[in-house]
N, C-alpha and C positions, 0 to 999 in steps of 0.2 A: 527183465533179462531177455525175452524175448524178444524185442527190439531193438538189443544191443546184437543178439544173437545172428539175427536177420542180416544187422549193417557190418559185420563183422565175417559174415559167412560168405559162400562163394566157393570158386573151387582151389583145390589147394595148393594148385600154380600161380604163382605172382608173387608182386611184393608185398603182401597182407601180412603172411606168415613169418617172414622175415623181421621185417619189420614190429611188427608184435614183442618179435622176441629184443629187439634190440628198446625197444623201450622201456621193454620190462630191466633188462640190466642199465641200462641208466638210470631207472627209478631206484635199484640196488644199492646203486654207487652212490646217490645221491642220500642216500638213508643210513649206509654204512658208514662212508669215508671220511675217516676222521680229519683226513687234510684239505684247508678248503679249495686249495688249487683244483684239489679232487672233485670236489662238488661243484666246482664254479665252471667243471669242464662238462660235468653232465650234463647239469642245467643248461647251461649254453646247447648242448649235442640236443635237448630234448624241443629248446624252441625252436631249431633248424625242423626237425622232423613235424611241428604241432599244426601248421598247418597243411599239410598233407594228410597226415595223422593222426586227424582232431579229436575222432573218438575215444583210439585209444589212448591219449596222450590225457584228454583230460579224466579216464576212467583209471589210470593209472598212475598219472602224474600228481593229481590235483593235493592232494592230500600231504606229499610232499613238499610241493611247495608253499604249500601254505608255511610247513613247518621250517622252512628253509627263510620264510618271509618272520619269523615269530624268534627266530635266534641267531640268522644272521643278517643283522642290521647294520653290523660296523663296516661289511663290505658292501658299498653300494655297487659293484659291476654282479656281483650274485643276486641283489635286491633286483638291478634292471630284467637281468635276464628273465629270473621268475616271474615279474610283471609281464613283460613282453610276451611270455608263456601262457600264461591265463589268460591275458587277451587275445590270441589267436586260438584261443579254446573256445573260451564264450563268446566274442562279438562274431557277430552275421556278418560283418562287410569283409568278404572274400573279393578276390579277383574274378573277375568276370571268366574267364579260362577255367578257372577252376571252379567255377560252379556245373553241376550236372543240372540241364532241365529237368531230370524228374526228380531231381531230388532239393528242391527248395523249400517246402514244404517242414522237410527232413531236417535241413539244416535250421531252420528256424524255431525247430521244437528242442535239436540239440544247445543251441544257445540258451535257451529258455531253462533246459533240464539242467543244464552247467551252474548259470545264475543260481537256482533253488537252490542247488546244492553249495552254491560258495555262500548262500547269504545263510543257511538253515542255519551258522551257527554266529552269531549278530556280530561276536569279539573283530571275524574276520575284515568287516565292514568299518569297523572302530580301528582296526590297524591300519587297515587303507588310508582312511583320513591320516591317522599319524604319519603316513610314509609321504603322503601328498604335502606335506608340512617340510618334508626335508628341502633343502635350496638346491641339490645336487639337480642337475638335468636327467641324468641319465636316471632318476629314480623318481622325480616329482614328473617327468613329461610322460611315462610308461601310466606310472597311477592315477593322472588324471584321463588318461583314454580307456582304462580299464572300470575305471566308476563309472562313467560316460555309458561302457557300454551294460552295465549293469543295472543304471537306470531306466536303458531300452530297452532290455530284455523282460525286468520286473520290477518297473516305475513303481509305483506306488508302495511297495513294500519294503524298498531301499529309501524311499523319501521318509519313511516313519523310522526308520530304524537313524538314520542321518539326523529325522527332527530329534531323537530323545537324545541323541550321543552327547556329549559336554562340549559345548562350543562347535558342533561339528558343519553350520552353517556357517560360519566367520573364517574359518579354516578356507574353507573353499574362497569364499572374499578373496581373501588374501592373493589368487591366483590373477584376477583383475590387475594388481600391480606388480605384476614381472615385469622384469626389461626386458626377457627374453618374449621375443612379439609369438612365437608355436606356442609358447604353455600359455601365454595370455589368450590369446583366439583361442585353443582348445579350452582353456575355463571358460569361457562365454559359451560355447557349447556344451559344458558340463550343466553350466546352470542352468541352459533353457530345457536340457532336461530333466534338472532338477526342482525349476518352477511350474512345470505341467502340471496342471487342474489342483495345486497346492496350494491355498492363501494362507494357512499359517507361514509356510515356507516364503513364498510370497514376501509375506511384510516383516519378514527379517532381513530377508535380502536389500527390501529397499530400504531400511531403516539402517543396513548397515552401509549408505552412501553408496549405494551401486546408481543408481541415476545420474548422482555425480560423476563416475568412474566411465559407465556405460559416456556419457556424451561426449568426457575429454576424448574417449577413442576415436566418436563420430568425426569429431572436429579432428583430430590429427590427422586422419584416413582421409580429411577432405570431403566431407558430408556428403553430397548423391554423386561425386564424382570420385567415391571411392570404391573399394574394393567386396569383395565377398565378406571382410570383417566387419564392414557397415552392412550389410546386410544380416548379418547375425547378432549384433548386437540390437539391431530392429527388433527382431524375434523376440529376442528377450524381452526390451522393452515393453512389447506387447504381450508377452506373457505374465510379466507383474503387474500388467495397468488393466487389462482387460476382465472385467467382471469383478473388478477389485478398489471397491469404494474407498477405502480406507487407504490404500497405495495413491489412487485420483486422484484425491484430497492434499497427500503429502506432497504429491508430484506439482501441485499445483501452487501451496503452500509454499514450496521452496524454491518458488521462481524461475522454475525448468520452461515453463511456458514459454518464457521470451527468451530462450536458449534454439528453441524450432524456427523460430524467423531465418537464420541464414542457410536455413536445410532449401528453402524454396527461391534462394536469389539466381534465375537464370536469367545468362546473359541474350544478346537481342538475337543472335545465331544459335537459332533451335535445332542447327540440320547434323545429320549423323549421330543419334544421340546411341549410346554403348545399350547392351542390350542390361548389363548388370548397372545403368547409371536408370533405367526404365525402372528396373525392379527395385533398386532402391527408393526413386522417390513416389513408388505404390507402395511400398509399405509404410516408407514416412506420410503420407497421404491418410493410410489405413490406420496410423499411429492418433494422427488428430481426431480422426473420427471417432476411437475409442474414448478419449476424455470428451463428447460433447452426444455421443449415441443416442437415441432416443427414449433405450433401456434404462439408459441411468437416471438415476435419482433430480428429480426436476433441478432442485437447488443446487447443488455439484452441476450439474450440467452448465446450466444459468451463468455459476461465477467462472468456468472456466470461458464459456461464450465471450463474456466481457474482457479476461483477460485478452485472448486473441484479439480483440478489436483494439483493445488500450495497447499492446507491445506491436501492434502494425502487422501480423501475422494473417489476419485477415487482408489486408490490401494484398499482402504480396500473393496471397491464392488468386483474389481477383486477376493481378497481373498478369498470371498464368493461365489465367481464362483466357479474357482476351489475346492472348500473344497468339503470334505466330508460328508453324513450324511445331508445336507441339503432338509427338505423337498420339494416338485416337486413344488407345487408351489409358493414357495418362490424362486426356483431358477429358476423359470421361470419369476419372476417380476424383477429380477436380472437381467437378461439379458438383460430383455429390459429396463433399467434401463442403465443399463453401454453402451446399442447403440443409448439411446439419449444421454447421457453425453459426447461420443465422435462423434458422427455425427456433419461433416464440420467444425472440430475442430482439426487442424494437430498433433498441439503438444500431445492431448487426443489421437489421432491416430497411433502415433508413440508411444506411451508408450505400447499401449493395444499390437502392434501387438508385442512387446518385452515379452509378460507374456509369462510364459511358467506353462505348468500343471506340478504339484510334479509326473510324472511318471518315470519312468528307459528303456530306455533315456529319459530328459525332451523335450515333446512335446511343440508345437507353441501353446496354446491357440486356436487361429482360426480351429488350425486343429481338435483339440477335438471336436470344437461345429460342424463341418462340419460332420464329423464324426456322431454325433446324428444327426444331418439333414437328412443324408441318410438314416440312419437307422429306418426302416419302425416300429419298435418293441416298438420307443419310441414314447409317448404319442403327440398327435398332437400339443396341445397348445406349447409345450417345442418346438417342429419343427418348428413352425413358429417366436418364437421369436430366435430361432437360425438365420434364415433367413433377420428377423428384423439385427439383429446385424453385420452380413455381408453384408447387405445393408450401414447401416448406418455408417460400416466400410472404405465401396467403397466412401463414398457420397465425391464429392470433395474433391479425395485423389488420385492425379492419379501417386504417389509415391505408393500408397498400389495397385493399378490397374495394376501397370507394375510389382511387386513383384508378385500378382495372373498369371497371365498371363504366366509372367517369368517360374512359376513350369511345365508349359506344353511345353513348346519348348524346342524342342530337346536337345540341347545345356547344360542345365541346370536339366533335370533328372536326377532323381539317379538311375546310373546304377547297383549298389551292390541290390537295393531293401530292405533295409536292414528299412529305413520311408517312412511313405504315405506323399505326399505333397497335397495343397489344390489342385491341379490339376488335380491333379490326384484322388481325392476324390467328385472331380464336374465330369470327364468324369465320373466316374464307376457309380454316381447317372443318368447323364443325359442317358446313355443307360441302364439302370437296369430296372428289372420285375415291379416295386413297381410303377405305375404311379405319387404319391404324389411325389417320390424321383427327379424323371425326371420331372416335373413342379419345383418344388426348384431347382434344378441343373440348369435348364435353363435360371431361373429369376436371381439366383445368377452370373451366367456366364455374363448375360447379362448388371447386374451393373460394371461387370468387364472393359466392353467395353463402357459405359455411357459418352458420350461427350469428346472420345479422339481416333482420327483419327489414330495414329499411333498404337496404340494397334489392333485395328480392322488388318488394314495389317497384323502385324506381328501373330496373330492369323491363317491367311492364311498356315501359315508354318507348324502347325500342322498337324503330322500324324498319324494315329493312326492300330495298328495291329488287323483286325478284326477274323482272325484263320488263324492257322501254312501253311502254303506252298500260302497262296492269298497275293499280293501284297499291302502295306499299302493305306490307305484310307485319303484323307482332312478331317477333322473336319467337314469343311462344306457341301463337301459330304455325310457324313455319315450323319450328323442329315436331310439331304433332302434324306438320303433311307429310315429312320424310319418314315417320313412321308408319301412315298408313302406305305406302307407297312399296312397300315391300322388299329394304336394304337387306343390306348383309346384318348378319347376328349380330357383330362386333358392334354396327354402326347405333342399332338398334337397344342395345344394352346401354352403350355410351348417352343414348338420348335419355333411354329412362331413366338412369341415374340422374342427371341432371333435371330433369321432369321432377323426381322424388325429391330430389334437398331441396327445388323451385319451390313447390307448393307446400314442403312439410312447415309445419308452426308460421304459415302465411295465408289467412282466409283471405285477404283480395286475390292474391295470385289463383287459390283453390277457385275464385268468383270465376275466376276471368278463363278458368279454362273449362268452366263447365257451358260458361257462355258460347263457345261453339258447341252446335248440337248435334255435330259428327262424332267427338270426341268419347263421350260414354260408348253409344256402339261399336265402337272399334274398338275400345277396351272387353267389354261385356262377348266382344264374339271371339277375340283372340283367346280369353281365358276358358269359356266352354267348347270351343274347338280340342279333340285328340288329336296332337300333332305328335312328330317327332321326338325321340330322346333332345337334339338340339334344340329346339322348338321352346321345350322345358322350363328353361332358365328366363325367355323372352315373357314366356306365359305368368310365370311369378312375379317379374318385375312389374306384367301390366297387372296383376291380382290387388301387388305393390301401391300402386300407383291408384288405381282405385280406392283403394283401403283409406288412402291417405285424403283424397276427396270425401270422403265420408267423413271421417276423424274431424279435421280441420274445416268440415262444412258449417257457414255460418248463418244457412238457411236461407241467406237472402233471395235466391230462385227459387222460385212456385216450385218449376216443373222438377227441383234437381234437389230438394230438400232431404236431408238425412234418411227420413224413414222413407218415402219414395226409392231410394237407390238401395237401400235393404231388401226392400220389395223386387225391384230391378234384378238382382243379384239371386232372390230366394227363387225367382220364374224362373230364369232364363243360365242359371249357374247352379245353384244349391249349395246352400251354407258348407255343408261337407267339402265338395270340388270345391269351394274358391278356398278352403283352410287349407288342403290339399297342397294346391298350385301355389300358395303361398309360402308352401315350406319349402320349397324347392328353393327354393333361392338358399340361404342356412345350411341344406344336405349337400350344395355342389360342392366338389372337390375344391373347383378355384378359389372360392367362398372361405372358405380354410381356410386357404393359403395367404391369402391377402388379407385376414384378419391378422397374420400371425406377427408383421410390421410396416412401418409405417412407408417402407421405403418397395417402390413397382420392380419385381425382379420377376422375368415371367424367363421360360425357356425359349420360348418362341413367342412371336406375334397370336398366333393365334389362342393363346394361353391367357393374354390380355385380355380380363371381363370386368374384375371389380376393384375396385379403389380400396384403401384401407379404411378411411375415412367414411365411406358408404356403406362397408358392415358395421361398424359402432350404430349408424344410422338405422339399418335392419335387425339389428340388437334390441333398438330402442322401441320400436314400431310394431314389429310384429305381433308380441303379445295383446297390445292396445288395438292395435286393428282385429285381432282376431275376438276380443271380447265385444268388441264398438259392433260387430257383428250380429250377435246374439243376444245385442239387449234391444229392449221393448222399447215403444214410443217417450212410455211415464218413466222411465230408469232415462232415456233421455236427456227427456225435461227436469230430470232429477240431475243428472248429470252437470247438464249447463246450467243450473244455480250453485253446485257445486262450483262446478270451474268460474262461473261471474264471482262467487263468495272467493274462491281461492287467486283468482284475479284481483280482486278487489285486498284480500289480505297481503297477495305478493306486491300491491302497488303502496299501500303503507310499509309493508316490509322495506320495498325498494328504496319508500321514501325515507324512512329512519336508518336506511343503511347509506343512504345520499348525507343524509344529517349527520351521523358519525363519524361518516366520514370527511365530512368539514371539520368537524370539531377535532377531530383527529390530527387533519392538517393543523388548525387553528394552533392545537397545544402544543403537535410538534412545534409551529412556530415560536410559540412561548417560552416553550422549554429551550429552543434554542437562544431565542433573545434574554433567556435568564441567564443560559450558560455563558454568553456572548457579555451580559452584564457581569454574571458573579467575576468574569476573569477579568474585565476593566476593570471591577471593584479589588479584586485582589494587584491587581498592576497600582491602582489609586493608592490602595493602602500603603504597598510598599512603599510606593513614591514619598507617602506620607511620613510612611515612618522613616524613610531616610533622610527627608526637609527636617524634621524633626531631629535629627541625631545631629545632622548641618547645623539648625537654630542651638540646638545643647552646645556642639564645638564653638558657633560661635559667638553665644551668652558666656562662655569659660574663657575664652578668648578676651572677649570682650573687660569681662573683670578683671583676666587678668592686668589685662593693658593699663583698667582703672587702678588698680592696687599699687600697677608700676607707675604710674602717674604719681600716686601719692608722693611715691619713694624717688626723687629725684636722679639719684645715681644708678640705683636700678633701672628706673626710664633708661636713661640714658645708654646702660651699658647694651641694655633690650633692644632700644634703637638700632644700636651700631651693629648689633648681632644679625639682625634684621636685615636692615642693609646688607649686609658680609654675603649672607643667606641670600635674600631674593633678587637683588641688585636695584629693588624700584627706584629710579633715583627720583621722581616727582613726589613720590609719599613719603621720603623724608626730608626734602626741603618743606614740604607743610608741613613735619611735625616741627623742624629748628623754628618754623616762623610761629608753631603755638608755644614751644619755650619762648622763646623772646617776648611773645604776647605776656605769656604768664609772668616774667622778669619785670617787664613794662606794669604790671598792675602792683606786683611787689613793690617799686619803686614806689607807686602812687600812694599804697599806703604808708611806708613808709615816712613819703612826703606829710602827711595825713595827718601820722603822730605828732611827727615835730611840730607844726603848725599847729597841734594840740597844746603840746608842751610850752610853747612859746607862748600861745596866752595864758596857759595857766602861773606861769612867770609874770607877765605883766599884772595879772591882778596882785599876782603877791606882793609885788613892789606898787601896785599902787593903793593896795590896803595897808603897808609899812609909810607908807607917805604920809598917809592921815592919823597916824598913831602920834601922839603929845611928845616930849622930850623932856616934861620940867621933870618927871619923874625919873626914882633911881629902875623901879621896874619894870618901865618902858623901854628905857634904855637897854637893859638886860636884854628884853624880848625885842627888840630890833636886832640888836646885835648875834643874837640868835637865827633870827630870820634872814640878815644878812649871809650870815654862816650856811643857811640849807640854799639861801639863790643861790650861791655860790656852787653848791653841790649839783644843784640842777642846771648850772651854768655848764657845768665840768661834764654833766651826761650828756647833756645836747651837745657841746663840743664832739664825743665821741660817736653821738648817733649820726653827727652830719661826716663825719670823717667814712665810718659806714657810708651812708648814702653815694658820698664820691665814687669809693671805691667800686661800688654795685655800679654806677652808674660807667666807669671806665670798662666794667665787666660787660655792661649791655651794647655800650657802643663796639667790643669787639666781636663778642658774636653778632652785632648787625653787620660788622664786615666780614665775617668769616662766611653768613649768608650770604652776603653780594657775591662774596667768590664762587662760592658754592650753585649762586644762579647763574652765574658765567659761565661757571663751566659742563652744566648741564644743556644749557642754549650752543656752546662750541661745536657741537657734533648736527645738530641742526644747518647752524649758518656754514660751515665748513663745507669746503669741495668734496663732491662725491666720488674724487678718485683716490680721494687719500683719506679712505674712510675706517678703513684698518687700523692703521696710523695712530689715526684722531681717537679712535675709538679705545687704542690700550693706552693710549699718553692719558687720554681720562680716566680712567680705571685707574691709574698710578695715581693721577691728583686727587679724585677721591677717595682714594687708601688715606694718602696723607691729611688731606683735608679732617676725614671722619677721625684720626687718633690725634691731630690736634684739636678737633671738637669735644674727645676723649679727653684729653690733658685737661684743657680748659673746665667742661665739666666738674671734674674733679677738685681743680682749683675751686673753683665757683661753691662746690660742698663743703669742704675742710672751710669754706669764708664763710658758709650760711653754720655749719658749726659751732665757729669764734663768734658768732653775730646770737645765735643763741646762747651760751654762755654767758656773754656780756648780758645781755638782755634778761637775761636770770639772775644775774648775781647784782645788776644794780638795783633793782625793786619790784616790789609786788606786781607795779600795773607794767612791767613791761614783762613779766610772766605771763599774765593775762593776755598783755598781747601777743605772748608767742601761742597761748593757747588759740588766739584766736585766727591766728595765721595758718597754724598745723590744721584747723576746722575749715579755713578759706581753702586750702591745699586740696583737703578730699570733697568739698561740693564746691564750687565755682559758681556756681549758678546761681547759687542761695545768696545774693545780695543783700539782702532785706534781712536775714539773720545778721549777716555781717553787720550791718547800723547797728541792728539791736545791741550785739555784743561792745561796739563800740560806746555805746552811750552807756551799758553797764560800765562799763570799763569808767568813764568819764566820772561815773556818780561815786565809784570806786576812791575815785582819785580825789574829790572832792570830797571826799570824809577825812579822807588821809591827811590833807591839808586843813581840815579843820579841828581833826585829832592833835597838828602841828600846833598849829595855831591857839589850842586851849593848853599847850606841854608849853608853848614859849610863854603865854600870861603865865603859865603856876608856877613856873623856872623849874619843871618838873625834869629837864633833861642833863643827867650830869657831863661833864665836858670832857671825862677820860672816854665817854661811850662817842661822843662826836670826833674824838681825836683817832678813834679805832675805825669810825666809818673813813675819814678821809686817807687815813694808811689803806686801809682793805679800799677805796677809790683810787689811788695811787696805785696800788699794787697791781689792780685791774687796767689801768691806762698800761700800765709798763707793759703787762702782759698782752695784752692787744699792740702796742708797738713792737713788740718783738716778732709777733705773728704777720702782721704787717710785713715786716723788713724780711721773714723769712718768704712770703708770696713774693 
């Protein structure tokens, strides 16, 4: 109360006291009046005065309107006003006019005291949401600037009380899809500050399709050539994604990635660029970086890498590099942009080092940016993220490590001079006037050589021409004469580092610089010299650098062996001071700093000392060196059987991790070529079993046809249906030409019998020829046997009448065939302009043609019918023969059965006739029974005439 009392007080002329009072009676009226005109005029009168009179209004008002927010709902212009009321109570953003300079302080504690008191009681917060749900404007645009500012005032407490409400994240969603574009922009700003440092809140948001929502805006607004609502929707963006694995993942999942490629398509005119179309595509810049940081989790990182390269988002940053017209720093957020996006990502590595700049000749990319590196003229920040970039070029890439490398051995310069290669653009920085140059030259150089032995060697080979008539110089000579020579810190720091990753885990390299015999003294004096606090940080590096000659000594010099340089160190330093001078490096401030990521952010140039890369390196060393110190000769030689034993175990290790790793390949392969086989085997099968279901249709098929074979008029009707159906006209001209066949063997046999019958006639008349006459019962049995030739006369008579008939029957289907190949050959030989024509007048003759083949058929049955009948009612063997016909019918092919049955038949007949022949000796046959056979013969001609006359 005493600080209400303070901003309340004053003297008691002005508008204070007045005012007071008149708030307090509209808080009256607003609590009494039971008309709501009544109340809707107060509330209205109280937010004209709230903000002028924010203390009192919210120390008096608040309470009321809540109450006014909690029962009348139905009127939304009292709903607005109330809102509109408490937000000029609690939110901070006043007019600039009406802020007081001493009182900003004041006002920001009053929003804050406001907030506590509207949130202390949670319902109020719950209602909010509900009123943000109404569609009215004048009620949903007030309450979402009123939550907005109740998040700023006291984030975090209104974000819990929102997470527990029932749905009260999905609520707010819903603001995203207004038509109206103020309430939509103003929920984009509810939510970024409703996403602040909140990951549950977070990944409800994006889970409820805000990614979705958030880019259609992008994209309507016209992506970096939009407005401040792309810009805010950025924010958000990066409020859900940043530090938020489980968002990254989905963002990435859901194919938003290849949604960013048309954020970066600038056209070839860079000039005039707006200053909010700058800020846009920094943040869109700052957006990529978060899905690929080097914070995050290796494998998230990795796949989102490789997305960018597979949807082209990667080239078009490249694009952006090289272009023109871009301003500095947009093409410095580029940069470092495109060396997180390829850091420890090969395939991103090997694209980038393919770019080449639009220049005449086309440059390497790398070399351009190298180029600005060295170049003292360009702006710092753009230097360092040059630096960044070939850092993060090198990082686990020791394909781009031997390519660097490669431009400085001899072997591979270019003798014409005609390009600078990166190699030559790192020598001329690391020995150049410009100290910044030679610090990047040295840390660049030194990524070059970052955890790969054999490059360090080969590096050795380097020569270098330091002026016309002196002999050339080692590489690593030369950067240990700029050191004794007394540069700048920077220059000097820059060298030791590179000095340190040189020789660390490399005994040649450690040989080759003890082989100068300058080298230790100038170490060993700059470290027992008391120099400078600046001084400091050079003197640890050389302590550094020492340490590591020790460490990595493989004793091969007499004069420079392990314990000698222990000795060295215990005269002329003392184990103490060099432990000392060595921790200095670890205690610097910069040391800190530059451990803390992986990316050079320094405030100024002169802030530039260490690499990130080079304290993991000091991490690893320091304890080692400081123990390698303090042990004896025989701890030593204990030592190095140690590490020969532990060499010796990591080269079978290596070896059997080499071996597993074939076979690893190997089984992948296997397992692939199983998988590769099991789906040909599964494609085989199917294939199999559907040949199979094809062979079942058409074995069923098949029978069937055989079955309608049997059955002649079913053939037939099969046929024509067939035809009707398919139209083939060549596959049923061959089947009319296998009836006819089949007719034509009919006939044969038919021939077959009578010529049977016929001899069997003749012998009977010539066995009655030889028979006596003097006798009464010879004569009997002649007369007898006369009587059955006669009978046999009377069947052959009838079987040949058959025969005819068949035979009139086969000569018209051979013509109905003739016609039928006419007119299947008419459309062939026929002109091709009257192909239509030709084509339905055939279709018509074959209708006709196939139902008189139809008729005919038919005829042709009803006669094989009558031809059966007869055939059965004149005797045993020409039953026999019809059985034997019906058995020729279903196999064809079985020839050789057919004789058979025919000579049964024959031997059949020859009993019969001999059973005759012993009934005419005995006169065993009475003559009313032979007077019944030739009526029941008679009866049978008639009846076969009649049939006759009816065909």
């Amino acid at each position: 109360m005493n600080f209400l009392r303070g901003v309340m007080g004053g003297p008691s002329a002005g508008p204070q006291p007045s005012g007071a009072d008149t708030i307090q009676k509209l808080c009256d009226r607003v609590a009494s009046s039971t008309l709501l005109d009544d109340r809707r005029d107060a509330v209205r009168a109280l937010k004209s005065l709230s903000k002028k009179y924010r203390l009192e209004v919210g120390i008096q008002a608040m309470e009321h309107l809540i109450h006014v927010l909690q029962t009348d709902r139905s009127d939304s212009e009292i709903i607005g006003y109330a809102l509109d009321t408490l937000y000029n109570v609690i939110s901070n953003d006043l007019e600039e006019e009406e802020q007081e300079e001493n009182s900003a302080k004041q006002v920001d504690d009053l929003g804050s005291q406001f907030t506590e008191i509207f949130i202390k009681q949670q319902e109020n917060v719950t209602l909010l949401l509900t009123l943000v749900e109404e569609f009215d404007f004048h009620v949903r645009w007030p309450g979402v600037k009123l939550l907005t500012s109740l998040l700023k005032q006291q984030g975090p407490q209104v974000q819990q009380i929102i997470l527990v409400s029932p749905m009260g994240v999905s609520r707010l969603m819903d603001l995203l899809a207004d038509s109206r574009e103020v309430i939509r922009n103003d929920g984009v700003l509810l939510l970024q500050q409703l996403t602040k440092s909140n990951a549950a809140i977070q990944k409800i948001v994006a889970f409820e399709n805000a990614f979705e929502r958030l880019l259609d805006i992008i994209t309507e607004e016209g992506n970096s050539d939009g407005g401040i609502v792309v810009e805010d929707c950025l924010l958000l963006l990066q409020n859900l994604l940043k530090n938020n694995n489980s968002n990254q993942n989905f963002f990435k999942e859901g194919s938003y990635i290849q949604r960013m490629k048309p954020w970066f398509e600038v056209g070839d005119d860079n000039c005039g660029w707006s200053a909010q179309k700058v800020t846009n595509l920094h943040l869109m810049l700052q957006l990529v970086r978060v899905l690929v940081s080097p914070t995050n989790p290796p494998g998230a990182t990795s796949s989102c890498q490789k997305a960018m390269f597979h949807c082209g988002l990667l080239q078009q940053l490249c694009t952006i590099l090289m272009a023109t017209g871009v301003p500095a720093d947009i093409l410095t957020e580029t940069i470092n942009t495109v060396s997180e996006v390829i850091r420890g990502c090969q395939t991103n590595q090997d694209y980038f080092a393919s770019v080449n700049a639009p220049s005449n000749p086309p440059r390497p990319a790398i070399v351009v940016l190298l180029m600005s590196m060295v170049n003292e003229r360009q702006p710092f920040v753009l230097r360092c993220a040059v630096l960044y970039c070939f850092q993060c070029f090198l990082y686990k890439n020791q394909k781009g490590q031997g390519e660097i490398v490669s431009t400085l051995l001899p072997s591979t310069i270019d003798a014409t001079g005609n390009s600078v290669s990166a190699g030559q653009l790192l020598c001329g920085g690391l020995f150049s006037t410009d100290s910044l140059s030679n610090w990047c030259a040295a840390v660049a150089l030194a990524h070059a050589l970052q955890e790969n032995a054999t490059l360090k060697e080969q590096l050795l080979r380097v020569q270098l021409a330091t002026s016309i008539g002196n002999p050339p110089v080692s590489l690593l000579q030369q950067c240990t004469n700029i050191l004794s020579q007394g540069s700048k810190v920077q220059t000097r720091v820059g060298l030791l580092m590179l000095l340190c990753t040189w020789l660390s885990n490399c005994s040649i390299a450690v040989t080759h610089f003890l082989h100068n015999p300058a080298n230790v003294p100038f170490l060993t004096g700059q470290i027992a010299e008391n120099l400078g606090e600046e001084e400091q940080l050079v003197q640890g590096l050389c302590a550094l650098l020492l340490g590591i000659s020790i460490y990595y000594n493989d004793n091969s010099l007499e004069n420079y062996r392990k314990e000698k340089l222990k000795q060295l160190i215990e005269k002329r330093i003392g184990r103490e001071n060099f432990i000392e001078k060595l921790g200095f490096i670890s205690k610097h401030e910069l040391y800190s700093r530059a451990a803390q990521k992986p990316q050079p952010s320094f405030s100024s140039p002169d802030h530039m000392m260490f690499d990130h890369e080079f304290t993991k390196l000091v991490k690893e060393l320091e304890g080692v060196i400081s123990k390698a110190i303090y042990k004896s000769s025989e701890e030593d030689k204990k030592e190095e059987e140690v590490k020969k034993t532990l060499e010796q175990h990591d080269n079978i290790v290596t070896h059997y991790k080499k071996v597993i790793r074939e076979q690893d390949q190997e089984l992948e392969e296997l397992k692939q070529r199983i998988n590769t086989l099991t789906s040909q085997n599964e494609q085989l099968q199917a294939t199999v079993t559907q040949q199979v279901s094809q062979i079942q249709q058409h074995k069923d098929q098949y029978n069937l046809l055989k079955v309608q074979l049997g059955k002649d008029t079913q053939h037939h009707n099969s046929h024509s249906d067939m035809f009707q159906m398919n139209g083939i006209q060549t596959e049923e001209v061959s089947k009319l030409k296998e009836e006819l066949e089949e007719w034509k063997n009919k006939h044969e046999l038919l021939q077959g019998q009578l010529r049977e019958k016929d001899s069997v006639i003749e012998i009977l008349n010539s066995s009655q020829l030889e028979m006596g006459t003097t006798e009464q019962s010879s004569q009997t049995i002649k007369s007898g046997g006369l009587e059955h030739s006669s009978e046999l006369q009377k069947e052959l008579e009838v079987l040949r009448s058959q025969m005819q008939l068949q035979a009139a029957e086969i000569s018209k289907l051979q013509m109905e065939n003739q016609k039928l190949q006419n007119a299947t050959a008419d459309p062939v030989l026929g002109d091709s302009g009257a192909t239509a024509a030709t084509s339905s007048e055939l279709e018509a003759r074959l209708e006709q043609e196939i139902k008189e083949l139809k008729s005919e058929v038919k005829a042709l049955s009803e006669e094989k019918e009558s031809l059966k009948q007869h055939l059965d009612s004149s005797s045993s063997t020409v039953a026999i023969l019809q059985d034997e016909k019906s058995k020729l019918q279903r196999e064809v092919a079985e020839s050789k059965k057919e004789q058979d049955d025919l000579l049964v038949l024959l031997a059949d007949q020859d009993q019969k006739i001999s059973a005759l022949k012993i009934k005419l000796k005995d006169l065993g046959v009475p003559v009313e029974d032979e007077d019944d056979i030739e009526s029941g013969d008679q009866g049978d001609e008639d009846e076969d005439g009649d049939e006759e006359e009816q065909d």
